[in-house]
N, CA, C and O atoms as a Maestro MAE file, in Angstrom:
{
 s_m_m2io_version
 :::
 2.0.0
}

f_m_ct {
 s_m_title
 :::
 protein
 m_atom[280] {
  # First column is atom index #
  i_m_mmod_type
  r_m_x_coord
  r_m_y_coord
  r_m_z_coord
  i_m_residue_number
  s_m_chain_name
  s_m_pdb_residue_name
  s_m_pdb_atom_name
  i_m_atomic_number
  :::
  1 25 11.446 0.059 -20.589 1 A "UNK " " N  " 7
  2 3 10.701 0.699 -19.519 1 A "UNK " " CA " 6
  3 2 9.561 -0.233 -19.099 1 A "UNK " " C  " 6
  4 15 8.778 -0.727 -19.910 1 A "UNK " " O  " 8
  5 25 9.517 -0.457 -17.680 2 A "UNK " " N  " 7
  6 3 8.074 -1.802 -17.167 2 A "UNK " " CA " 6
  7 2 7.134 -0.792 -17.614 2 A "UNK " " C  " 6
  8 15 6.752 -0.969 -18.771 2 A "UNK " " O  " 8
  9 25 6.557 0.428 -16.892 3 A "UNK " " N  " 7
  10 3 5.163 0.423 -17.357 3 A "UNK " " CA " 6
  11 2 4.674 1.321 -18.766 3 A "UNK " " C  " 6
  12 15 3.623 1.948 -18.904 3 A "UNK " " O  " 8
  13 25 5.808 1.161 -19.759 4 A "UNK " " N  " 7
  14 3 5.236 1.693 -20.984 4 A "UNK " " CA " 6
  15 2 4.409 2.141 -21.675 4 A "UNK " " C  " 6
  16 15 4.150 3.228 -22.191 4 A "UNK " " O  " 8
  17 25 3.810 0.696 -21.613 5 A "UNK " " N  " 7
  18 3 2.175 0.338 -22.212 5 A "UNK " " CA " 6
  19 2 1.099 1.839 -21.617 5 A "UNK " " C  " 6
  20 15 0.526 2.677 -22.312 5 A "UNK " " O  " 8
  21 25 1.154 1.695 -19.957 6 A "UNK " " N  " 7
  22 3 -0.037 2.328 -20.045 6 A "UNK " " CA " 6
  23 2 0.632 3.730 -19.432 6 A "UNK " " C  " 6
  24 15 -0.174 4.577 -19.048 6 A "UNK " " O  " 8
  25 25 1.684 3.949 -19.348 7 A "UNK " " N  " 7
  26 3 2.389 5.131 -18.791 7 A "UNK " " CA " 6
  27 2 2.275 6.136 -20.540 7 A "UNK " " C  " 6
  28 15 1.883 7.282 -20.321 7 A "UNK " " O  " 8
  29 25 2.371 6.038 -21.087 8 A "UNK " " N  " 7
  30 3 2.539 6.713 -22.078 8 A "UNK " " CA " 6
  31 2 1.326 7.154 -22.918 8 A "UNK " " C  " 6
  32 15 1.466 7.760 -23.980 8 A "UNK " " O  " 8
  33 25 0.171 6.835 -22.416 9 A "UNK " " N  " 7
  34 3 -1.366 6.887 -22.712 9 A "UNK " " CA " 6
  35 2 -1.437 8.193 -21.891 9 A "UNK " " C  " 6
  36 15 -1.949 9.150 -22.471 9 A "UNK " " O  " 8
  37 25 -1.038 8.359 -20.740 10 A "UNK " " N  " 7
  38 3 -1.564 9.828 -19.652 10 A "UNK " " CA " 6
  39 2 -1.596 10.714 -21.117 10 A "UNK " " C  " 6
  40 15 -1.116 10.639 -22.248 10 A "UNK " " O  " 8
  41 25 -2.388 11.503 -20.410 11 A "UNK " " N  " 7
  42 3 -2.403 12.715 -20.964 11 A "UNK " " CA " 6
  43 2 -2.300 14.232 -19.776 11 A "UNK " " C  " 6
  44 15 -2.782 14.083 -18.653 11 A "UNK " " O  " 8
  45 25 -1.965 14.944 -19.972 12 A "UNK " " N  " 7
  46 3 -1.822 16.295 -18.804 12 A "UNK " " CA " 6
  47 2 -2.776 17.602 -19.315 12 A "UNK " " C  " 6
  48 15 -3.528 17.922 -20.236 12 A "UNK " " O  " 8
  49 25 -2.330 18.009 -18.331 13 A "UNK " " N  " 7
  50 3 -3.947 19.120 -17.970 13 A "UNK " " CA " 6
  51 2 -3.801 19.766 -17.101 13 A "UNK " " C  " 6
  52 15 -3.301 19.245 -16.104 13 A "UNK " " O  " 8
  53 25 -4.198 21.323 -17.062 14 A "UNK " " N  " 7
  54 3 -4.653 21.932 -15.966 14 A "UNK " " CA " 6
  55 2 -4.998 21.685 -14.814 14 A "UNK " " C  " 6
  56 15 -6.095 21.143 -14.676 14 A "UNK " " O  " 8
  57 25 -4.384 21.920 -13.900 15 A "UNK " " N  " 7
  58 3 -5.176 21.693 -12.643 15 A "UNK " " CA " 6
  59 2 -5.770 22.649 -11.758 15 A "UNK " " C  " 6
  60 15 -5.059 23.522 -11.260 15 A "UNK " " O  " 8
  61 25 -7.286 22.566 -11.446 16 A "UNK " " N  " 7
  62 3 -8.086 23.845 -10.983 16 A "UNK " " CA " 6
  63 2 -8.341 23.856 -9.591 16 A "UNK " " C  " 6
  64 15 -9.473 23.754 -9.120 16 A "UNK " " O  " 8
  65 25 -7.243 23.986 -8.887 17 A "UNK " " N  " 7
  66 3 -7.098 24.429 -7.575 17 A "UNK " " CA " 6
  67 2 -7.952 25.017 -6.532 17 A "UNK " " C  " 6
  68 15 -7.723 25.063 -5.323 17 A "UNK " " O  " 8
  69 25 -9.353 25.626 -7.423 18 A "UNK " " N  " 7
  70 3 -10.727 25.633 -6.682 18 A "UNK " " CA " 6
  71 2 -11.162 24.210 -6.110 18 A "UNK " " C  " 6
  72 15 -11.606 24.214 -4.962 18 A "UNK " " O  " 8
  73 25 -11.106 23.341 -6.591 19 A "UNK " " N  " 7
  74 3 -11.612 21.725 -7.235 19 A "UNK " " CA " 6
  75 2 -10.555 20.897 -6.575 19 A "UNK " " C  " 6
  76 15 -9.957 20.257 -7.440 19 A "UNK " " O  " 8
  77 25 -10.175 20.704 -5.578 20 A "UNK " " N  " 7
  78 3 -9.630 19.773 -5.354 20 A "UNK " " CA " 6
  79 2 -9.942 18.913 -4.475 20 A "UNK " " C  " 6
  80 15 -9.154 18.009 -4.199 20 A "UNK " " O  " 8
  81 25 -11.373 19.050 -3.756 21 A "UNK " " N  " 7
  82 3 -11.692 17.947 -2.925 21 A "UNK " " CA " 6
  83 2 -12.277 16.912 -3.583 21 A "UNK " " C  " 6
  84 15 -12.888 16.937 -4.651 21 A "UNK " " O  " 8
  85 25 -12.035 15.977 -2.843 22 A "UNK " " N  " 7
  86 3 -12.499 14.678 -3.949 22 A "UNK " " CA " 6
  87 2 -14.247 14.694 -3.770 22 A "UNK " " C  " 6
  88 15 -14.848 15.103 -2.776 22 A "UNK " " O  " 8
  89 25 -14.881 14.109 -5.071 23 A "UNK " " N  " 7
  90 3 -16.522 14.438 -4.977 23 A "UNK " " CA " 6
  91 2 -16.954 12.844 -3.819 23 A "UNK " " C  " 6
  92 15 -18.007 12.663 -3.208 23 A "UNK " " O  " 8
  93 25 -15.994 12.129 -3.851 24 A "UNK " " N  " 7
  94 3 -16.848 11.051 -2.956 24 A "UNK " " CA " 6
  95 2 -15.539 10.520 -2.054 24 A "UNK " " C  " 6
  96 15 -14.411 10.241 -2.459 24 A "UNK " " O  " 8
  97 25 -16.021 10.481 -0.834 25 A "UNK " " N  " 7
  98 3 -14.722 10.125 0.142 25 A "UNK " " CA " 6
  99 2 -14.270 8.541 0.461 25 A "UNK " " C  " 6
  100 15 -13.317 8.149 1.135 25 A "UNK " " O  " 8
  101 25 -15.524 7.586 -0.424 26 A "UNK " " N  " 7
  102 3 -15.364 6.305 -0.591 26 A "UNK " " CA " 6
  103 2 -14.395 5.537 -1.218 26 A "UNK " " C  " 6
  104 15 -14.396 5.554 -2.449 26 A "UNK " " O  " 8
  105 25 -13.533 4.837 -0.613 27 A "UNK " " N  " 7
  106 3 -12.148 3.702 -1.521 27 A "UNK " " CA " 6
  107 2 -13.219 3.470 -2.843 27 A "UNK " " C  " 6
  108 15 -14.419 3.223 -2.972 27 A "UNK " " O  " 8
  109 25 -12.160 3.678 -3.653 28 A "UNK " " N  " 7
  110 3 -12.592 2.689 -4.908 28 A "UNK " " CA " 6
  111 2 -11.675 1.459 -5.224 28 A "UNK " " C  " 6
  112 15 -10.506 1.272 -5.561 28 A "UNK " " O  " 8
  113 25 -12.690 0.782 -4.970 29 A "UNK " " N  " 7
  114 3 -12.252 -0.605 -5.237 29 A "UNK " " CA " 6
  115 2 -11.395 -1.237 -6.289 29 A "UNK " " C  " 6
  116 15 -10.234 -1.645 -6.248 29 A "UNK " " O  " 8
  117 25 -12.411 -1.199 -7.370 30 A "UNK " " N  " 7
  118 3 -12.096 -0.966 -8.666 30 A "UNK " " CA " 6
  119 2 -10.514 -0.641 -9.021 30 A "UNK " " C  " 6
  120 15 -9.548 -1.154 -9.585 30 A "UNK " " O  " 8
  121 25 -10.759 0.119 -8.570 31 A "UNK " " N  " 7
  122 3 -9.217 1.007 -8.988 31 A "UNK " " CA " 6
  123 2 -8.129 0.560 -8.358 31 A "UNK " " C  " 6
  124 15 -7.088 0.438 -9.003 31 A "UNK " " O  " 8
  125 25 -8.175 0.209 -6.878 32 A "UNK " " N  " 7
  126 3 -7.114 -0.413 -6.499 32 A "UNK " " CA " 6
  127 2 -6.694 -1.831 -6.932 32 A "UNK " " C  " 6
  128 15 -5.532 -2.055 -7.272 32 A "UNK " " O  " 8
  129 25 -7.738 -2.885 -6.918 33 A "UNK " " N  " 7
  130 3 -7.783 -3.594 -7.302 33 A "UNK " " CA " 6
  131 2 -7.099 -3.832 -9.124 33 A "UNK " " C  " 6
  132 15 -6.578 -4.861 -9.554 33 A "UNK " " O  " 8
  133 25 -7.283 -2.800 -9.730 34 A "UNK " " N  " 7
  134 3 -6.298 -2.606 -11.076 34 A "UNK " " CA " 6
  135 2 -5.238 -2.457 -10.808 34 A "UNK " " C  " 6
  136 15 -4.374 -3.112 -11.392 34 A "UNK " " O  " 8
  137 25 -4.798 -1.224 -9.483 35 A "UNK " " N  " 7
  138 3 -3.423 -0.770 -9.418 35 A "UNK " " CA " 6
  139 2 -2.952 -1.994 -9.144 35 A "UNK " " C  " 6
  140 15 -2.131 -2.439 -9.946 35 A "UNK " " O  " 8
  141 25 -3.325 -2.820 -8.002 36 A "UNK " " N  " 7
  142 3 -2.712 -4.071 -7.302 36 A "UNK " " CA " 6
  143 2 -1.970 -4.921 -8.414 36 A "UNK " " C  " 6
  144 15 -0.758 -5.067 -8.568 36 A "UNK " " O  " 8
  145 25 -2.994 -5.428 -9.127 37 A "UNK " " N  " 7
  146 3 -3.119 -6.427 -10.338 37 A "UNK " " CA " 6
  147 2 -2.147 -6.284 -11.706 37 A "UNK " " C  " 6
  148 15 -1.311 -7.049 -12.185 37 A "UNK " " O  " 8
  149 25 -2.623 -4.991 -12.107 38 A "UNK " " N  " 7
  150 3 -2.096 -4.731 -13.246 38 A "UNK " " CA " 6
  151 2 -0.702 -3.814 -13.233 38 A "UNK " " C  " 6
  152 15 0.133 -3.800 -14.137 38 A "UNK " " O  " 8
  153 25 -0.656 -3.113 -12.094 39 A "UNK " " N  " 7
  154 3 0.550 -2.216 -12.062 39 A "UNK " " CA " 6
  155 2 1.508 -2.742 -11.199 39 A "UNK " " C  " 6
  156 15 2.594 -2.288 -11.561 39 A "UNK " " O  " 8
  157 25 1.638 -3.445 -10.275 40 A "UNK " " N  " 7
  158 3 2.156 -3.488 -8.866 40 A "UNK " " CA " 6
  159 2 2.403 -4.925 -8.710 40 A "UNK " " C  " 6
  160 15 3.107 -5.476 -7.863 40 A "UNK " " O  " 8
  161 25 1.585 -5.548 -9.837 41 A "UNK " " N  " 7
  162 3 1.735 -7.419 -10.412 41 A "UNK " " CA " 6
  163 2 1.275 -7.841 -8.939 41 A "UNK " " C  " 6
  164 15 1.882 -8.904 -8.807 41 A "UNK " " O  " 8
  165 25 0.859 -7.722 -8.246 42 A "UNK " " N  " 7
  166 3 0.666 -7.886 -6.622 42 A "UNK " " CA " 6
  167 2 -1.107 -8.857 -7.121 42 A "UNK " " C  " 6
  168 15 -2.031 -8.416 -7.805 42 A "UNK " " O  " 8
  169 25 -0.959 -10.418 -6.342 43 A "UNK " " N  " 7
  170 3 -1.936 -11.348 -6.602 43 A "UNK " " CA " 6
  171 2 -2.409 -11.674 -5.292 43 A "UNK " " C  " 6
  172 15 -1.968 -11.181 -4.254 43 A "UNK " " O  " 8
  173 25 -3.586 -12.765 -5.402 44 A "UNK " " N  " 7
  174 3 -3.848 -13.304 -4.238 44 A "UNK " " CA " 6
  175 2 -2.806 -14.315 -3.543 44 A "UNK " " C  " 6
  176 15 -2.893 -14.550 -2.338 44 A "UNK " " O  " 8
  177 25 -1.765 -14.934 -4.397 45 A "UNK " " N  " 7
  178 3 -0.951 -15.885 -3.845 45 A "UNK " " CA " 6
  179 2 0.199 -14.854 -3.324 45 A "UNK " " C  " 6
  180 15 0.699 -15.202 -2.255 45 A "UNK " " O  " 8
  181 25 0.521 -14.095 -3.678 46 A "UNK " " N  " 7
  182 3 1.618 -13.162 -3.222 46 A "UNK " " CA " 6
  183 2 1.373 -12.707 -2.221 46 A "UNK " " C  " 6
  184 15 2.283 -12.488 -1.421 46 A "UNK " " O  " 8
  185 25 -0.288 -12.331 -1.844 47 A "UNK " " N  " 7
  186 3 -0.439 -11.720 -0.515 47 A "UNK " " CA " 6
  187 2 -0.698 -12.964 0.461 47 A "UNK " " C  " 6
  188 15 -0.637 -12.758 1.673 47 A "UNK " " O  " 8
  189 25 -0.973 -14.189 0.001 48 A "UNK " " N  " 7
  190 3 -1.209 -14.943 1.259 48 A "UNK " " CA " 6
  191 2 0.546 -15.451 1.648 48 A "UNK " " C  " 6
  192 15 0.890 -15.826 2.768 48 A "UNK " " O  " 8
  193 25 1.170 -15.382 0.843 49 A "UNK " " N  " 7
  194 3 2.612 -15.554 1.391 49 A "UNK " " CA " 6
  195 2 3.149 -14.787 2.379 49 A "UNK " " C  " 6
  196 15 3.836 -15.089 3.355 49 A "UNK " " O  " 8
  197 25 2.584 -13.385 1.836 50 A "UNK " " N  " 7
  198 3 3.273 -12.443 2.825 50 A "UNK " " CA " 6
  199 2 2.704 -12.075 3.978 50 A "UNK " " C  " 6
  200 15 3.145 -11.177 4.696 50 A "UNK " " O  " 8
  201 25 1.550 -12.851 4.245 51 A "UNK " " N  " 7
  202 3 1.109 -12.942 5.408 51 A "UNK " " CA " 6
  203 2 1.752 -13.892 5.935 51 A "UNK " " C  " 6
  204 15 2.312 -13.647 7.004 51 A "UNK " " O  " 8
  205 25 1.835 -14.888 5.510 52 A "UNK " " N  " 7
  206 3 2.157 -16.459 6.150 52 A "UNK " " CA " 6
  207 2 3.483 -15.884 6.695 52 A "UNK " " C  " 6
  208 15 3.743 -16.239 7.845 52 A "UNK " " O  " 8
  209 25 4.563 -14.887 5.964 53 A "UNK " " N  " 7
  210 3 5.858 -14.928 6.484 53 A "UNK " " CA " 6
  211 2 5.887 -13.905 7.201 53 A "UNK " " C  " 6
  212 15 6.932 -13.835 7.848 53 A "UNK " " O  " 8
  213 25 5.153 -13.041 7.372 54 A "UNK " " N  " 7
  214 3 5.409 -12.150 8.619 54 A "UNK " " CA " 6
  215 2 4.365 -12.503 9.279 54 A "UNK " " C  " 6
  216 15 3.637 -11.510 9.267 54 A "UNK " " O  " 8
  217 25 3.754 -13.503 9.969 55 A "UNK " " N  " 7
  218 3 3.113 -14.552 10.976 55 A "UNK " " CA " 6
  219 2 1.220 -13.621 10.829 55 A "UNK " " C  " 6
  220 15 0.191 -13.959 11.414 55 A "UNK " " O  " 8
  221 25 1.373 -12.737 10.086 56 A "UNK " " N  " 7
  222 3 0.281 -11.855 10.398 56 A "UNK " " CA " 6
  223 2 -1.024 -12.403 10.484 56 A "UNK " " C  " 6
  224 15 -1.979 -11.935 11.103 56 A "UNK " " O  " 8
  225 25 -0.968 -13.614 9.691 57 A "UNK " " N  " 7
  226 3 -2.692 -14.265 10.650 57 A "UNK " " CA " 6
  227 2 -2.760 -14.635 11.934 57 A "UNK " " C  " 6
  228 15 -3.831 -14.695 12.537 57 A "UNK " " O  " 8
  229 25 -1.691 -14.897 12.426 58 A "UNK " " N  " 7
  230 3 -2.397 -14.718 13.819 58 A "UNK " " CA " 6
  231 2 -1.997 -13.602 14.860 58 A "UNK " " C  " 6
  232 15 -2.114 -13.808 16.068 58 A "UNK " " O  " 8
  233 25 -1.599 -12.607 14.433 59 A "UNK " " N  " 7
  234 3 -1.925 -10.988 14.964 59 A "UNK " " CA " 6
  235 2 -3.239 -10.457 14.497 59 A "UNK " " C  " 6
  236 15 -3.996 -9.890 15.285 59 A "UNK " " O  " 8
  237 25 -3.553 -10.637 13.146 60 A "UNK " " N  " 7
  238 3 -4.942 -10.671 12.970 60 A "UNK " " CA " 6
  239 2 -6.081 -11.245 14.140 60 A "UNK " " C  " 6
  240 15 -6.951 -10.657 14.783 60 A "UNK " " O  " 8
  241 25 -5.726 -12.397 14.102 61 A "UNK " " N  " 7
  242 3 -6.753 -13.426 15.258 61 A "UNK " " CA " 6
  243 2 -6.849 -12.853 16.268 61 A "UNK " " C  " 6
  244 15 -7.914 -12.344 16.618 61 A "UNK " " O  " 8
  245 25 -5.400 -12.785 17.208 62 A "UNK " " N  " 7
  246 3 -5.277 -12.089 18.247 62 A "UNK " " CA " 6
  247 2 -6.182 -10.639 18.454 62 A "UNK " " C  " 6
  248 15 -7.005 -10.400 19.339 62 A "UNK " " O  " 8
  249 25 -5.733 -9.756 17.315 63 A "UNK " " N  " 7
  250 3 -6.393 -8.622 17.280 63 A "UNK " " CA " 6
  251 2 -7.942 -8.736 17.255 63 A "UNK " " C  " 6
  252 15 -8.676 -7.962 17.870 63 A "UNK " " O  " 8
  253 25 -8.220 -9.404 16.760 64 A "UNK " " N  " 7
  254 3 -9.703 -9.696 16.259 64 A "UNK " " CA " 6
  255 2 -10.571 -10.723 18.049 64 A "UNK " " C  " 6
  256 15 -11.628 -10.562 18.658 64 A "UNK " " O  " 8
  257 25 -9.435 -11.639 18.218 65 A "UNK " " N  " 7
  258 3 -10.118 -11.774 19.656 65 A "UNK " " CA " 6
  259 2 -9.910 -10.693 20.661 65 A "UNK " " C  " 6
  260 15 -10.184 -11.154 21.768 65 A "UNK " " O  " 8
  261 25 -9.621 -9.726 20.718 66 A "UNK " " N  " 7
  262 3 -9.613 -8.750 21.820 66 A "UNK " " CA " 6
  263 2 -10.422 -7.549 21.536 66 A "UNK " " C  " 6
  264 15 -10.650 -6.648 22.343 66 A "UNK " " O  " 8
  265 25 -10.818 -7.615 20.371 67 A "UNK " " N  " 7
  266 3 -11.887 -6.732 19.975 67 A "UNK " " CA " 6
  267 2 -13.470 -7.630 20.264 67 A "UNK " " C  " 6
  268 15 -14.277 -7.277 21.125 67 A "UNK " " O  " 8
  269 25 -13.634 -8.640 19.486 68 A "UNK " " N  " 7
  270 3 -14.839 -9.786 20.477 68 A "UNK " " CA " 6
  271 2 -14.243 -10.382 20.630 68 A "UNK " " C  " 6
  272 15 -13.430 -10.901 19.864 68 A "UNK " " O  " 8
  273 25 -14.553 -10.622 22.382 69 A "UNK " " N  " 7
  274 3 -14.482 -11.572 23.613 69 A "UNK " " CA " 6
  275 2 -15.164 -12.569 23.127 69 A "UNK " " C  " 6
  276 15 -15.605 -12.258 22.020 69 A "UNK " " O  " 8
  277 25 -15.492 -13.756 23.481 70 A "UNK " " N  " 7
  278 3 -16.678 -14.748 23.771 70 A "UNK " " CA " 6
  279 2 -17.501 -14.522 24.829 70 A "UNK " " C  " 6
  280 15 -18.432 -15.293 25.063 70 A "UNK " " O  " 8
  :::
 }
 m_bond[279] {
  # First column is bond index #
  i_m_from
  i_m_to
  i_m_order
  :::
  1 1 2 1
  2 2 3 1
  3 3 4 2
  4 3 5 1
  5 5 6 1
  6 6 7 1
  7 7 8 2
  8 7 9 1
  9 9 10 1
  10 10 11 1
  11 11 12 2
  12 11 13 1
  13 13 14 1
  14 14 15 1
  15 15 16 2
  16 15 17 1
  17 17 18 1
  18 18 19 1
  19 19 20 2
  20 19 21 1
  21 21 22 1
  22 22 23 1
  23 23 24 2
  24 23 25 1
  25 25 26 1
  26 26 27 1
  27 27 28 2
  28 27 29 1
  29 29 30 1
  30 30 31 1
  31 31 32 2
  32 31 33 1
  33 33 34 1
  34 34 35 1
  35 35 36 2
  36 35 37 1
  37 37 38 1
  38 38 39 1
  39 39 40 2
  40 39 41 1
  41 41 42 1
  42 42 43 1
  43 43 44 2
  44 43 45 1
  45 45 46 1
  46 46 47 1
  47 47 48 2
  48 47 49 1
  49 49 50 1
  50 50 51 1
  51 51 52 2
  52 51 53 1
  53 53 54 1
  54 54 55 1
  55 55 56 2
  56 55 57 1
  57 57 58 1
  58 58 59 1
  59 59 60 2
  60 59 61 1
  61 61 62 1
  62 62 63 1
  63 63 64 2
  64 63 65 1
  65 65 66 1
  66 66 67 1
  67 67 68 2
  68 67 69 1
  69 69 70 1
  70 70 71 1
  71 71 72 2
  72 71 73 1
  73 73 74 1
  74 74 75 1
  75 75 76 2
  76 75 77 1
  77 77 78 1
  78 78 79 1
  79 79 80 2
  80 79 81 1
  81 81 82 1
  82 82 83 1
  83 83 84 2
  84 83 85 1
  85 85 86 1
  86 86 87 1
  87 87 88 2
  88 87 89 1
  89 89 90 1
  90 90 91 1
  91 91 92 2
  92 91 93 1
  93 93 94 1
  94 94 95 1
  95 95 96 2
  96 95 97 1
  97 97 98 1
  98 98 99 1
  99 99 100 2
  100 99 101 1
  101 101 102 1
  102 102 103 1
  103 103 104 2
  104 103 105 1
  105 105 106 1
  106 106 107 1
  107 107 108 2
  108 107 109 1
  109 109 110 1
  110 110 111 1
  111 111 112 2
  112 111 113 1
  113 113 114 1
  114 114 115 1
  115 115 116 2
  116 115 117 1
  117 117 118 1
  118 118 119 1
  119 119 120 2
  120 119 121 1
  121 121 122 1
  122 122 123 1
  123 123 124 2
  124 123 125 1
  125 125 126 1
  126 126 127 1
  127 127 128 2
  128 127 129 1
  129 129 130 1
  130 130 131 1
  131 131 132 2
  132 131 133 1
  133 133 134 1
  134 134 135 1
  135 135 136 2
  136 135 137 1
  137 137 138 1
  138 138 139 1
  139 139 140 2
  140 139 141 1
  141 141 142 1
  142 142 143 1
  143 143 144 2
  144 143 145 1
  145 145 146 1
  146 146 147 1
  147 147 148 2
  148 147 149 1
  149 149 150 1
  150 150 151 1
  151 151 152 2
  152 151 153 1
  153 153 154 1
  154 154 155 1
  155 155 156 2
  156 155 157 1
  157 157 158 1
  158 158 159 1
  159 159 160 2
  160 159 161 1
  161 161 162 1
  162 162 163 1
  163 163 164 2
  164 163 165 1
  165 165 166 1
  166 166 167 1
  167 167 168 2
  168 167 169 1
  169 169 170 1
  170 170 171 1
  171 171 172 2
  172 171 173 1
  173 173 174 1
  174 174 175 1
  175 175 176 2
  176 175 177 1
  177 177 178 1
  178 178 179 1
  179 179 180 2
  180 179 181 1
  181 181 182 1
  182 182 183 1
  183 183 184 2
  184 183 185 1
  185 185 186 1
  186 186 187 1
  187 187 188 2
  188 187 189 1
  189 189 190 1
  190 190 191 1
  191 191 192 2
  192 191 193 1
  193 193 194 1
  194 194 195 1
  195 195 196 2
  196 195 197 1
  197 197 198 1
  198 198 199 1
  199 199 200 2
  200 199 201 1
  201 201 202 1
  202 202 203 1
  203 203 204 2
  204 203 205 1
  205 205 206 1
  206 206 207 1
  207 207 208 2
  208 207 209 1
  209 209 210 1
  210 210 211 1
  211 211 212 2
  212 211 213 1
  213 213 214 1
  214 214 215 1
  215 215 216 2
  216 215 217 1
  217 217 218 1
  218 218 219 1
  219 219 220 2
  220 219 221 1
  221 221 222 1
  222 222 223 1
  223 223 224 2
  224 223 225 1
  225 225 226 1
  226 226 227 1
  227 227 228 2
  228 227 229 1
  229 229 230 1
  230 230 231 1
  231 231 232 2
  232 231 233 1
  233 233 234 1
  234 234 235 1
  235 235 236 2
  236 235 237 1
  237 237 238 1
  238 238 239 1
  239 239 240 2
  240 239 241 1
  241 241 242 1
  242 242 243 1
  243 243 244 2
  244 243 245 1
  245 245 246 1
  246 246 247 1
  247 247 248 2
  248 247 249 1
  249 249 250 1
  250 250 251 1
  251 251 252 2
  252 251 253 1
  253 253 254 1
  254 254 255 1
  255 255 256 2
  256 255 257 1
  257 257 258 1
  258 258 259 1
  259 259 260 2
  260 259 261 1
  261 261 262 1
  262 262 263 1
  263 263 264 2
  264 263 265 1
  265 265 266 1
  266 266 267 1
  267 267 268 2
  268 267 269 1
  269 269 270 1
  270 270 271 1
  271 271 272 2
  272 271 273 1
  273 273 274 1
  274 274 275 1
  275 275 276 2
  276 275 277 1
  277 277 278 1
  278 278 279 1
  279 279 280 2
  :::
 }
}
């Protein structure tokens, strides 16, 4: 099984259905940045590839010059 290690650490629990909005509506960084890394094996060289091959830096650019003009 790939995620063994830390799949088998969960533990389960109640869930209190009063309580379900999240207390802060801010990304956590942190956390994705683990999921990316550690779960998903997803790096900085993997993502600059997959930009490079679906041309997306310069739809970026593009996008980014039509939002500021000069």
């Amino acid at each position: 099984m790939k995620y063994k290690e830390w799949f088998h650490d969960l533990k389960t629990s109640k869930i209190d259905i009063n309580n379900l909005e999240p207390k802060s509506k801010l990304p956590d960084l942190d956390y994705d940045m683990w999921l990316s890394r550690d779960i998903f094996k997803v790096d900085k060289f993997y993502l600059k590839k997959q930009l490079i091959k679906f041309n997306l830096f310069r739809i970026i650019e593009v996008f980014y010059r039509k939002l500021n003009p000069l």
